[in-house]
C-alpha positions in Angstrom: -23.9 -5.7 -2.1 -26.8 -5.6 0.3 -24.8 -8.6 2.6 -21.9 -5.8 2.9 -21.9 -3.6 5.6 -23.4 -0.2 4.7 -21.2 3.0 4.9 -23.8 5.1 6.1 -24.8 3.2 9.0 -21.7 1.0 9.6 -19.0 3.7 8.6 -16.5 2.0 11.0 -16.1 -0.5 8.8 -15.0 1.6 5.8 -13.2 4.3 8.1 -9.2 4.8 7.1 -9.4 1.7 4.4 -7.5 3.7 1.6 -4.7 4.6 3.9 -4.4 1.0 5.6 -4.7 -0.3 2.2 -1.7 1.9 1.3 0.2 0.9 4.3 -0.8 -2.8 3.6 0.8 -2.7 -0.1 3.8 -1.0 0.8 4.4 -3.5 3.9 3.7 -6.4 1.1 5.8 -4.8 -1.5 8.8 -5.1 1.1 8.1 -8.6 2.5 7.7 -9.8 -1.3 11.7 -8.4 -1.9 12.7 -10.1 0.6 11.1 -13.2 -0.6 13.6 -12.5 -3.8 16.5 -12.9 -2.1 16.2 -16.2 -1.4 15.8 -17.7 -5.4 19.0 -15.2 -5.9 21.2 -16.6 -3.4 20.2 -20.0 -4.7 21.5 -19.0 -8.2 24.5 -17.7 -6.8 23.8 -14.6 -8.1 22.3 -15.8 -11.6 18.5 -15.0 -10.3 19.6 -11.4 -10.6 18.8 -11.5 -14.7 15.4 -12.7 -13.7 14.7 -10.2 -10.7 11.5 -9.2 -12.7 10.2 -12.5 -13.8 11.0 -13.8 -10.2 9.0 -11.2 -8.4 6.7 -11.3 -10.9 5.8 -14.6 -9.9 6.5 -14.6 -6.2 3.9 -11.7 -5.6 1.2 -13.5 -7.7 1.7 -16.9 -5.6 2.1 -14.9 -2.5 -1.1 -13.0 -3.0 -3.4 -15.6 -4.0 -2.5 -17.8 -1.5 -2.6 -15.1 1.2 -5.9 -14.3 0.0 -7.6 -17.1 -0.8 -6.3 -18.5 3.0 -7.3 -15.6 4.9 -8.9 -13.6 2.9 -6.2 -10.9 3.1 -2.0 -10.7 2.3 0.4 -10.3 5.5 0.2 -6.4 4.9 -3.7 -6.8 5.0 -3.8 -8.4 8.3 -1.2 -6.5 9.7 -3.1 -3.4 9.3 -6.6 -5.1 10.5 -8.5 -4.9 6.6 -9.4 -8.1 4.5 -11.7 -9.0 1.5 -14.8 -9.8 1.2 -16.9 -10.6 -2.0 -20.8 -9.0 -2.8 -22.2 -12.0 -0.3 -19.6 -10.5 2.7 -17.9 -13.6 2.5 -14.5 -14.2 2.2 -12.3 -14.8 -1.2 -12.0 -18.4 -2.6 -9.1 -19.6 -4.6 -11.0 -18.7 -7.8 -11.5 -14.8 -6.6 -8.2 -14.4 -5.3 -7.0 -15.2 -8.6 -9.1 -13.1 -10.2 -8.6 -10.3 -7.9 -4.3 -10.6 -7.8 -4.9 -10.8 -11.7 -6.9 -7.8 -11.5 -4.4 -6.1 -9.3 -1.4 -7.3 -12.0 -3.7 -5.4 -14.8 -4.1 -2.2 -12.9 -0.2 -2.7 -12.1 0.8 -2.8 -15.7 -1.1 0.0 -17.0 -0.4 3.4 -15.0 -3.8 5.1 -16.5 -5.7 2.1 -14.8 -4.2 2.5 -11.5 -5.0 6.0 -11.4 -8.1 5.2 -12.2 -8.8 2.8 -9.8 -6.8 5.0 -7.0 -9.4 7.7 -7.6 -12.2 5.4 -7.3 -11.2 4.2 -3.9 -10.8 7.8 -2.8 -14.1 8.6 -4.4 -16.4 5.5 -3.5 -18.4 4.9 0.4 -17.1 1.4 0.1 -13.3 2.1 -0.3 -13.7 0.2 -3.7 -11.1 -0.1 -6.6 -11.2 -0.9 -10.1 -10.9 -4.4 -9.6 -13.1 -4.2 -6.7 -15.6 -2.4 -8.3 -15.5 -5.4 -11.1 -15.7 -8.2 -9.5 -17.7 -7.1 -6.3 -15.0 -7.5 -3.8 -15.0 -4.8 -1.2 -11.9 -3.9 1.5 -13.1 -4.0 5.1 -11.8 -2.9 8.6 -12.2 -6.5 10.7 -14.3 -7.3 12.9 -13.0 -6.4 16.4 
């Protein structure tokens, strides 16, 4: 982590990350349904038995390819955060799979959200569960 900027003496970088991250997932979550509608009206309709299987994979695909392009989703770079690994480098393919599965995990299982909610409240680096594991950390950009 010593190629990560440091909170104590680079606290800009850090500064409002839990909220923008909020804001990021909720402006995801919303681009993501509307990335449903399109397999439905396809189906005429029949997509709508699938809704959970189809968003299901929709927000994987969208996520890792987000990330592993840019090193952040839409949401991310709308509100000016991105990933970076322990090296400060951005995420490959291979992390932003690991990191969106991560992300499913803590999804799935409500205790493991929480925990990882409180952790990026709790941490100088703004770091979740998934973060924490793999070495990621959630950054303001660069100006």
């Amino acid at each position: 982590m010593t190629h990560l900027p440091d909170p104590d003496s680079q606290p800009e970088f850090y500064q409002s990350v839990v909220t923008k991250r909020f804001v990021a997932w909720l402006f995801d979550i919303a681009f993501i349904s509307l990335l449903c509608i399109v397999p439905v009206f396809l189906t005429l309709g029949a997509g709508l038995f699938f809704l959970p299987l189809i968003y299901a994979v929709l927000s994987f695909v969208y996520r890792v390819v987000t990330i592993a392009n840019a090193s952040a989703t839409l949401g991310m770079r709308f509100m000016g955060i991105e990933l970076r690994d322990a090296f400060g480098s951005r995420l490959d393919t291979g992390k932003a799979v690991a990191h969106t599965a991560g992300y499913f995990v803590s999804m799935a299982f409500f205790v493991v959200q929480i925990i990882s909610v409180i952790m990026m409240l709790t941490n100088a680096r703004c770091q979740g569960l998934t973060d924490s594991f793999l070495g990621t950390v959630m950054i303001n950009q660069r100006a």
